[in-house]
C-alpha positions in Angstrom: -1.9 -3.2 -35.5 -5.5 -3.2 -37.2 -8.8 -2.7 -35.5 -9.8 -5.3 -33.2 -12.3 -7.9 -34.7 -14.8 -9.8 -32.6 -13.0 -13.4 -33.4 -9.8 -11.8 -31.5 -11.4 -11.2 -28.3 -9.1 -9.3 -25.3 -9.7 -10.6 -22.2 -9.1 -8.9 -18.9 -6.6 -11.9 -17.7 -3.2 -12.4 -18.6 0.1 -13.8 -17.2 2.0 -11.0 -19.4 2.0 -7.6 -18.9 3.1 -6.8 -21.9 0.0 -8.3 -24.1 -2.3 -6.3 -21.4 -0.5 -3.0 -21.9 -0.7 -4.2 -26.0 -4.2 -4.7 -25.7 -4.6 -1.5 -23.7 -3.5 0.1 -26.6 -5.8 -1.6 -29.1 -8.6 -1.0 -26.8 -8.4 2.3 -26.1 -5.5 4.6 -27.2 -6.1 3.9 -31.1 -3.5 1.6 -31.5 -0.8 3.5 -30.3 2.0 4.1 -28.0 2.0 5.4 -24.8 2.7 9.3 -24.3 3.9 9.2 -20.9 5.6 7.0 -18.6 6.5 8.2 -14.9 7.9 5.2 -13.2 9.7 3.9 -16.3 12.3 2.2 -14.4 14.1 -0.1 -16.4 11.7 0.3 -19.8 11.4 -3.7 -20.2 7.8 -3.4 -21.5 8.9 -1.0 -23.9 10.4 -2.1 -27.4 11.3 -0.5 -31.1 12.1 -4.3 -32.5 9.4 -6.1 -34.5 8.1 -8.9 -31.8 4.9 -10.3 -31.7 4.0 -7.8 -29.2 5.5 -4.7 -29.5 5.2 -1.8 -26.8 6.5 1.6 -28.5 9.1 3.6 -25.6 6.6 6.5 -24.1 7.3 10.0 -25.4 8.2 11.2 -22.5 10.4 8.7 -19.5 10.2 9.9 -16.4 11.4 8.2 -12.5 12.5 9.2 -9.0 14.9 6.8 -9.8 16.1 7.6 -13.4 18.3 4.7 -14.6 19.3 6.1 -17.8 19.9 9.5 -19.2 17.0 9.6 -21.4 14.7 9.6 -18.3 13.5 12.6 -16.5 14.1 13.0 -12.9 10.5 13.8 -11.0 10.6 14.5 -7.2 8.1 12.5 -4.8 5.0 14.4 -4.4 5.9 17.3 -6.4 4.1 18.4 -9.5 4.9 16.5 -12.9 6.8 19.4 -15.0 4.2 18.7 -18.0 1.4 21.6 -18.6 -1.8 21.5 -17.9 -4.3 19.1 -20.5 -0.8 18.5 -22.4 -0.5 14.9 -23.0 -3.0 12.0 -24.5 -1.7 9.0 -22.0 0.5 8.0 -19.2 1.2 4.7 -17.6 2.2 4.5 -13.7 3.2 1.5 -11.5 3.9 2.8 -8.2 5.7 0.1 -5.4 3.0 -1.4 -3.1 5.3 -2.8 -0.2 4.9 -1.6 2.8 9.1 -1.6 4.5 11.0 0.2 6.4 13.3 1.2 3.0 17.4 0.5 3.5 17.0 -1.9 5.8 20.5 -4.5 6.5 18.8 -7.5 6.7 20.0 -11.5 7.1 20.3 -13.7 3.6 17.0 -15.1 2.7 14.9 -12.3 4.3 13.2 -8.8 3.0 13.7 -10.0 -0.5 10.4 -8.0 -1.8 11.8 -4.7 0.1 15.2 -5.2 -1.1 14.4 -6.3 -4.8 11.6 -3.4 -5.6 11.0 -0.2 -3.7 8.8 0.2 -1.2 6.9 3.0 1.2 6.4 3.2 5.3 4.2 3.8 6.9 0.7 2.9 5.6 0.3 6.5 4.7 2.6 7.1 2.5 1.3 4.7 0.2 -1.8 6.6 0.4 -0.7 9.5 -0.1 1.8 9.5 -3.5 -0.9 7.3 -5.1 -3.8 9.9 -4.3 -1.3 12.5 -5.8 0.4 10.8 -9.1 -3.5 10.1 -9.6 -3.8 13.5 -9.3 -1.5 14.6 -11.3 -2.3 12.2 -14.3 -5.8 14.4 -14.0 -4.0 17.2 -14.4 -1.6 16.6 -16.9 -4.0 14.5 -19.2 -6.1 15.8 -21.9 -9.8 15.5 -22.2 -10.6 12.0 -23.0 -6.7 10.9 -22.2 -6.0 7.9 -20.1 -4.1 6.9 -17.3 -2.9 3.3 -17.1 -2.1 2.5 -13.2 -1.0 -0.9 -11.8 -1.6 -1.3 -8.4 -1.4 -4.6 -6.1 -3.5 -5.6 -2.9 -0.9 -6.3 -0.3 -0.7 -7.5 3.3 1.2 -5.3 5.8 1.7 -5.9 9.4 -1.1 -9.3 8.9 -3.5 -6.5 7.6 -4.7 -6.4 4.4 -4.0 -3.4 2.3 -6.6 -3.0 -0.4 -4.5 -1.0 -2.9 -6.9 -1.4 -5.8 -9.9 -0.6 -4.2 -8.2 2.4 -2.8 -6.6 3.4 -5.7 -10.1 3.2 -7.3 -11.6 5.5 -5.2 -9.2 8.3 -5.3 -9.2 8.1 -9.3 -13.4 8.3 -9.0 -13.0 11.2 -6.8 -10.5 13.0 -8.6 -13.0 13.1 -11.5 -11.9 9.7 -13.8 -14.2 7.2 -15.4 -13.0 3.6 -14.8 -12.7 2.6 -18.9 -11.7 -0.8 -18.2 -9.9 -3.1 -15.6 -7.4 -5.9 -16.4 -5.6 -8.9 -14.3 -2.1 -9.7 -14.6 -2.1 -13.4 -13.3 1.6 -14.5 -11.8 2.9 -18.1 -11.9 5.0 -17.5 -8.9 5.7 -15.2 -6.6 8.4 -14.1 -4.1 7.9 -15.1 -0.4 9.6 -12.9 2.3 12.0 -15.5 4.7 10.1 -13.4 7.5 6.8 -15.1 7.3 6.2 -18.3 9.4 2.9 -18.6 9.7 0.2 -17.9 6.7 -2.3 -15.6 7.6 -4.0 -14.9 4.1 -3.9 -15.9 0.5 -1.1 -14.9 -1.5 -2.0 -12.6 -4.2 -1.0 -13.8 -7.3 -3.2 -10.8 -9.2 -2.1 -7.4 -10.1 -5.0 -4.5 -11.1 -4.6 -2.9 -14.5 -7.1 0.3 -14.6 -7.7 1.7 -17.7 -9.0 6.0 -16.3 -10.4 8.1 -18.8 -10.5 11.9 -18.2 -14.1 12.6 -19.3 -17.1 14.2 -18.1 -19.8 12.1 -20.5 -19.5 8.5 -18.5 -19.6 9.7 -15.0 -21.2 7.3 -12.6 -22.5 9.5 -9.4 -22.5 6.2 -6.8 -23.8 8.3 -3.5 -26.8 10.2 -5.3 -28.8 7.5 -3.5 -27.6 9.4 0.2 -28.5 12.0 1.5 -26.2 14.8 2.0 -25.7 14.2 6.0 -25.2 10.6 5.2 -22.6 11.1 2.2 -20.9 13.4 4.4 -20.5 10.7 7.0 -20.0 7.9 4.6 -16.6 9.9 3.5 -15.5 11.3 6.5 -15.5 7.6 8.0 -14.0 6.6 4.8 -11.3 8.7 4.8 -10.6 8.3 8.8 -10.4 4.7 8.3 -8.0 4.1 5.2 -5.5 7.1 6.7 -5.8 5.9 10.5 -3.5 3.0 10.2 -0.1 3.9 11.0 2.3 1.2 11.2 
């Protein structure tokens, strides 16, 4: 793949995943493949063929959901069954619907919940991506990285700021935010339940590029004092877990 020369320049915006997840690699894990992958799904990032872009298949497959035989079954909110400061990388790209799952509903309608997974309520969004982040700390070695998608979303005509959020949690679980990409979408899906717009449709997804290191921390309350900090989280936390649906 080469090193990456100034001329070639990788921008944080693209309408393919795949050349983001490429450029990930060129950026920052030397080029190579992925070790880890725990929402695999289907693999279609993932390739062995000589394309212009070419994704090596992770080490290690893992899903709730496995979909082939190759891929290990992991249990919601349950510890990864990797060791301690084991692996180098791991990708995740957790649903960020918020629906009622198994719902019967009429032609047309519920496509989103129906086509992709999804969680309900509010707070169990929160809490799997606070603990997969979690767990990618754990599992990673020092100076690994975590690749996580996440979406913004809107959810009974509230905006959900999943990026933000899921920003935070990495931050406090003891990551440095390496980098940040922008998968741009042509089109998106519209769910037949919407009459009236509220907000703008999202046609971004977040790509965050966590390192596991102690040498770039960024201390972003140093500036409170303890009282104040306190209060800043607590309110924090009340207010992004207080919003049941």
């Amino acid at each position: 793949m080469g090193e990456v020369k100034y001329s070639d320049v990788i921008r944080s915006t693209s309408f393919s995943q795949k050349e983001i997840l490429h450029n990930i690699m060129l950026l920052h894990n030397n080029g190579e493949g992925f070790d880890c992958d725990i929402t695999y799904s289907s693999g279609k990032f993932y390739s062995d063929t000589k394309e212009a872009i070419t994704i090596p298949q992770p080490k290690i497959k893992m899903d709730v959901f496995p979909m082939f035989d190759d891929v290990i079954k992991i249990e919601p909110l349950k510890p990864l069954p990797l060791e301690d400061n084991s692996i180098g990388s791991i990708v995740i790209d957790l649903p960020f619907v918020i629906a009622k799952r198994n719902l019967v509903s009429k032609e047309g309608s519920n496509v989103m919940i129906n086509r992709f997974s999804s969680f309900y309520p509010t707070d169990e969004l929160f809490e799997n991506y606070y603990h997969w982040i979690k767990e990618a700390y754990r599992v990673l070695k020092p100076d690994g990285i975590l690749v996580f998608k996440c979406q913004a979303t809107i959810t009974s005509a509230r905006q959900l700021m999943t990026p933000e959020y899921s920003w935070m949690m990495a931050t406090a679980c003891g990551f440095y935010t390496l980098d940040q990409f922008f998968l741009l979408a042509k089109n998106r899906l519209h769910s037949g339940k919407i009459k009236k717009q509220q907000h703008a449709r999202k046609f971004t997804s977040t790509l965050y590029v966590f390192k596991k290191t102690d040498k770039k921390k960024i201390k972003y309350l140093d500036f409170m004092n303890e009282e104040t900090e306190g209060n800043f989280v607590n309110n924090l936390i009340h207010n992004m877990t207080n919003s049941k649906n």
